[in-house]
C-alpha positions in Angstrom: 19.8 -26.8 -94.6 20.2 -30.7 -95.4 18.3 -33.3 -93.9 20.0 -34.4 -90.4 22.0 -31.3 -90.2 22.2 -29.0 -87.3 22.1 -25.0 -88.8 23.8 -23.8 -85.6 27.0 -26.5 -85.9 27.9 -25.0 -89.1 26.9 -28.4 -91.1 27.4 -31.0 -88.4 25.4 -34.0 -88.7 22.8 -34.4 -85.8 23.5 -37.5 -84.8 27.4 -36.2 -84.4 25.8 -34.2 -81.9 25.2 -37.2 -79.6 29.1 -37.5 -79.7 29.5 -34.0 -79.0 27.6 -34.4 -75.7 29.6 -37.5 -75.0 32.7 -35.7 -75.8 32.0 -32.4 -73.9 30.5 -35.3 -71.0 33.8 -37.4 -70.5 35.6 -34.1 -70.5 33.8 -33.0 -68.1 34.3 -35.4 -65.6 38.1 -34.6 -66.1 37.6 -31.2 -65.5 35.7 -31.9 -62.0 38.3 -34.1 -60.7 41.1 -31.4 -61.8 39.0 -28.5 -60.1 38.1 -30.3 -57.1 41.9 -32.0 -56.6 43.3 -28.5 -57.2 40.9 -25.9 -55.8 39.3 -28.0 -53.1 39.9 -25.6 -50.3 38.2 -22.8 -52.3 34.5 -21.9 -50.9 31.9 -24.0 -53.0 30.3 -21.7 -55.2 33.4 -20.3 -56.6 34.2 -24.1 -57.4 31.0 -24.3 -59.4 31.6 -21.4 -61.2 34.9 -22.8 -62.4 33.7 -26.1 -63.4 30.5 -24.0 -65.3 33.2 -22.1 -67.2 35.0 -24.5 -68.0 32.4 -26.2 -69.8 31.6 -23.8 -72.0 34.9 -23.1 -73.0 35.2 -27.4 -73.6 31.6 -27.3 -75.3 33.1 -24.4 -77.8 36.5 -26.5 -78.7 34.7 -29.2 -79.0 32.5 -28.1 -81.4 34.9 -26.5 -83.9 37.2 -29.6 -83.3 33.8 -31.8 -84.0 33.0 -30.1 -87.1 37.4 -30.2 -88.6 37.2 -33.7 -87.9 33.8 -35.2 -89.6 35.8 -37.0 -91.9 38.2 -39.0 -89.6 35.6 -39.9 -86.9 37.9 -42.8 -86.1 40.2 -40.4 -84.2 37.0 -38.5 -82.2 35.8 -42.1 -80.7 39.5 -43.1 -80.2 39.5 -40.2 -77.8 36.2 -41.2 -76.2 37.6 -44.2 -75.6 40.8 -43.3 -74.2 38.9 -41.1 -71.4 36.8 -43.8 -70.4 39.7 -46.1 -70.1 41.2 -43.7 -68.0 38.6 -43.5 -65.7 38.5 -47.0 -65.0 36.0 -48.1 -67.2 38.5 -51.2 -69.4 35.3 -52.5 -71.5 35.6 -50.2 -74.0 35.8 -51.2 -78.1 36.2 -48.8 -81.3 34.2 -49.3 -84.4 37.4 -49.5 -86.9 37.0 -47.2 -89.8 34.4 -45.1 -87.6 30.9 -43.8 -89.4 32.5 -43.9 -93.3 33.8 -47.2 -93.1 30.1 -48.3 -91.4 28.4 -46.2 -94.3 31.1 -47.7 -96.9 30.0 -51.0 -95.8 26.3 -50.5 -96.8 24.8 -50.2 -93.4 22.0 -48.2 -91.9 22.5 -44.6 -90.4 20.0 -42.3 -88.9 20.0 -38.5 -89.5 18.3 -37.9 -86.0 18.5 -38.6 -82.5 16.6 -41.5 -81.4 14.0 -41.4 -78.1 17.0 -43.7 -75.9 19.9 -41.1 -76.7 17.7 -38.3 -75.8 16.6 -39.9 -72.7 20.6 -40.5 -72.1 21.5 -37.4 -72.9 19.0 -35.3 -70.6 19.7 -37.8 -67.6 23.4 -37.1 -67.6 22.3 -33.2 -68.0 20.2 -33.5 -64.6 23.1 -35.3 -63.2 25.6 -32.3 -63.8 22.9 -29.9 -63.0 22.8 -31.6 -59.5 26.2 -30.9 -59.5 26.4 -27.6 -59.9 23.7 -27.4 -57.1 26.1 -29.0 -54.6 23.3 -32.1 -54.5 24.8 -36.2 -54.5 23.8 -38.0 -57.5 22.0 -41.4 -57.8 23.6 -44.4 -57.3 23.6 -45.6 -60.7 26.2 -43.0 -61.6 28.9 -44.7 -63.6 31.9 -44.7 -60.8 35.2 -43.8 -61.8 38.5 -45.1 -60.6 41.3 -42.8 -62.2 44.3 -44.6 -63.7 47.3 -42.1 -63.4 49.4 -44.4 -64.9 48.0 -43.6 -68.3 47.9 -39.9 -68.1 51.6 -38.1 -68.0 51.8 -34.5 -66.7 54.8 -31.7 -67.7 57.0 -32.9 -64.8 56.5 -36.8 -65.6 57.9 -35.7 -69.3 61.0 -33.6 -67.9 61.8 -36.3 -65.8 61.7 -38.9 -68.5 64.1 -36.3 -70.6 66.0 -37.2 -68.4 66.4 -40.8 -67.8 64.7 -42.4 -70.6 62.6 -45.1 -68.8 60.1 -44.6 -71.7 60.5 -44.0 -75.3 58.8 -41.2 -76.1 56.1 -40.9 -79.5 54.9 -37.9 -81.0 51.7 -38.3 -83.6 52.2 -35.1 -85.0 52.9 -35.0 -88.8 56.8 -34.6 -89.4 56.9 -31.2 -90.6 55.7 -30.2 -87.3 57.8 -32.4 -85.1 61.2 -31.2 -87.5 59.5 -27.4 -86.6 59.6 -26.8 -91.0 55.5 -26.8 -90.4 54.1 -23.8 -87.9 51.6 -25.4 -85.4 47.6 -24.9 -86.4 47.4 -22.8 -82.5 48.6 -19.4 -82.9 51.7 -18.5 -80.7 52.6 -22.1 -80.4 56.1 -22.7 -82.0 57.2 -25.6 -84.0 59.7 -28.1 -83.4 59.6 -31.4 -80.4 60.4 -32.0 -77.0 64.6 -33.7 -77.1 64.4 -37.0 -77.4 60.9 -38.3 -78.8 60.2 -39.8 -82.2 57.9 -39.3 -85.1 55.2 -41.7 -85.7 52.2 -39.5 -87.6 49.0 -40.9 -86.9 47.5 -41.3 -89.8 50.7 -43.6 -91.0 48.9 -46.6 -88.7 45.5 -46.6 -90.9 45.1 -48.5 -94.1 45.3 -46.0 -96.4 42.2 -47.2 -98.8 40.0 -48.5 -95.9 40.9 -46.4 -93.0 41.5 -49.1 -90.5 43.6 -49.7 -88.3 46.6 -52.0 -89.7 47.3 -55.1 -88.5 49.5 -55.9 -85.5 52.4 -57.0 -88.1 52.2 -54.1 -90.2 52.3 -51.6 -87.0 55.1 -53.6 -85.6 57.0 -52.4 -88.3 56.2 -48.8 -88.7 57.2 -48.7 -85.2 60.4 -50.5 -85.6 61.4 -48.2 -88.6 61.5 -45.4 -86.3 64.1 -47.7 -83.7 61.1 -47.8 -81.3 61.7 -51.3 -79.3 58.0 -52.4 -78.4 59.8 -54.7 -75.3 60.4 -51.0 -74.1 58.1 -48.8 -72.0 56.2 -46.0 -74.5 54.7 -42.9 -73.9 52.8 -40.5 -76.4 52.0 -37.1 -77.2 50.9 -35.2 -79.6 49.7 -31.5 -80.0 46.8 -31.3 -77.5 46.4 -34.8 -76.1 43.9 -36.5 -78.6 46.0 -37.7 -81.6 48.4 -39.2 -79.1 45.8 -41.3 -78.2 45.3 -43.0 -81.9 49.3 -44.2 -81.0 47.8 -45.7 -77.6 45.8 -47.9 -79.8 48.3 -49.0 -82.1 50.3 -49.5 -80.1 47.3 -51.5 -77.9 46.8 -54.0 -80.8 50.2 -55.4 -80.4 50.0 -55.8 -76.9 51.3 -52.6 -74.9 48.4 -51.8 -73.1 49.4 -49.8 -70.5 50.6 -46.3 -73.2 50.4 -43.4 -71.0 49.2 -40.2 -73.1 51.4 -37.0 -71.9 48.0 -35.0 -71.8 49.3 -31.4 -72.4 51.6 -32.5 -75.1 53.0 -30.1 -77.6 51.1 -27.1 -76.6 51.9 -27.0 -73.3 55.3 -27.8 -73.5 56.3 -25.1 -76.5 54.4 -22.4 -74.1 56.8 -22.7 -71.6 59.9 -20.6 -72.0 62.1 -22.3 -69.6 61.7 -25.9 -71.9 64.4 -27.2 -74.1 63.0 -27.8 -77.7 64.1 -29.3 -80.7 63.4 -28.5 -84.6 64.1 -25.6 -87.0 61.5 -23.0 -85.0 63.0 -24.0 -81.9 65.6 -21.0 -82.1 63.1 -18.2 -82.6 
């Protein structure tokens, strides 16, 4: 086993495990507004139980997803810092070119926790465990204040589908948008939802650096794809995180407000009722 490696993440650094907790975390507090909004009338316990399994089933995507995506860490704190934008919190900045561009640049990394993210990390797990125990928390809990304007649902999307008020941007690479590429999610077909546009992520990072590109430079690799930035936007992707590397973009040149369809592909292909474009979209 290497030095600052985890043997039970299948290689992943340890200190990637503090962003796994803050992953699995900001996730969580999702989930507990979606249970409690949705299931509220349900008897207590039950709603624990829910929320419990939940979290296990997040901690487990997260990990393999964690471990896939070492190399583009950019993406994983883009995420993180969508959800907490999202939640109200706006103070919120991304290290550009993530962990290799900081190592790149010759400066120091640690290959273990430190004392102050341990102590963070076991006061946010008391602070679910009072949770599932039906107790209040402390004041100093960070408060959220939900933004709905920046997360679309299925319904929001057919609408749009329908009377284009916002252009709609998939991140997805274009084999899978045109449905020649089969989706990485078993059972899920290929192809895109009628009327969106393909803008793959990666295509707004520098490819030498991986930054982000300049405001000019994303202008135009909107633009080639006819996407008028004095327009409302909306993007998706296939699960809701890539989408979010498109809010950003699309943030540096001054649309701040990008809603992120937060099913995206994968919950659009599954249902059979759904128009679909692309070459799989017939089988």
């Amino acid at each position: 086993m290497r030095h600052g490696t985890c043997q039970m993440s299948r290689g992943i650094p340890s200190k990637n495990i503090r962003l796994l907790i803050f992953l699995v975390l900001s996730s969580s507090i999702w989930m507990e507004y979606q249970i409690d909004r949705q299931v509220c009338h349900i008897c207590c316990r039950l709603r624990k139980l829910l929320l419990l399994v939940a979290l296990l089933l997040e901690l487990r995507t997260k990990m393999e997803w964690l471990f896939m995506m070492q190399r583009v860490s950019l993406v994983q704190l883009v995420y993180g810092g969508e959800m907490f934008r999202v939640f109200g919190h706006d103070k919120v900045w991304v290290l550009d070119g993530g962990l290799p561009r900081w190592r790149a640049s010759g400066y120091d990394v640690e290959s273990s926790a430190s004392g102050d993210a341990i102590l963070k990390a076991s006061a946010a797990s008391e602070a679910i465990e009072k949770i599932y125990q039906g107790h209040s928390v402390s004041p100093i809990t960070f408060q959220t204040k939900f933004q709905p304007h920046l997360v679309w649902t299925l319904d929001q999307v057919k609408n749009n589908m329908e009377d284009q008020t916002y252009q709609h941007v998939d991140a997805r690479s274009k084999a899978r948008f045109d449905g020649t590429a089969p989706e990485p999610r078993k059972g899920i077909r290929s192809g895109h939802i009628p009327g969106s546009k393909c803008v793959p992520y990666p295509q707004l990072f520098d490819s030498a650096s991986q930054t982000l590109l300049p405001a000019e430079d994303l202008k135009k690799r909107f633009e080639q794809e006819e996407i008028s930035l004095d327009k409302p936007i909306m993007a998706s992707c296939g699960t809701g995180v890539t989408a979010c590397i498109l809010a950003m973009g699309l943030h540096r040149v001054g649309k701040t407000d990008v809603p992120v369809y937060d099913g995206s592909w994968t919950e659009w292909a599954t249902q059979p009722d759904l128009p679909m474009e692309g070459e799989d979209s017939s089988s």
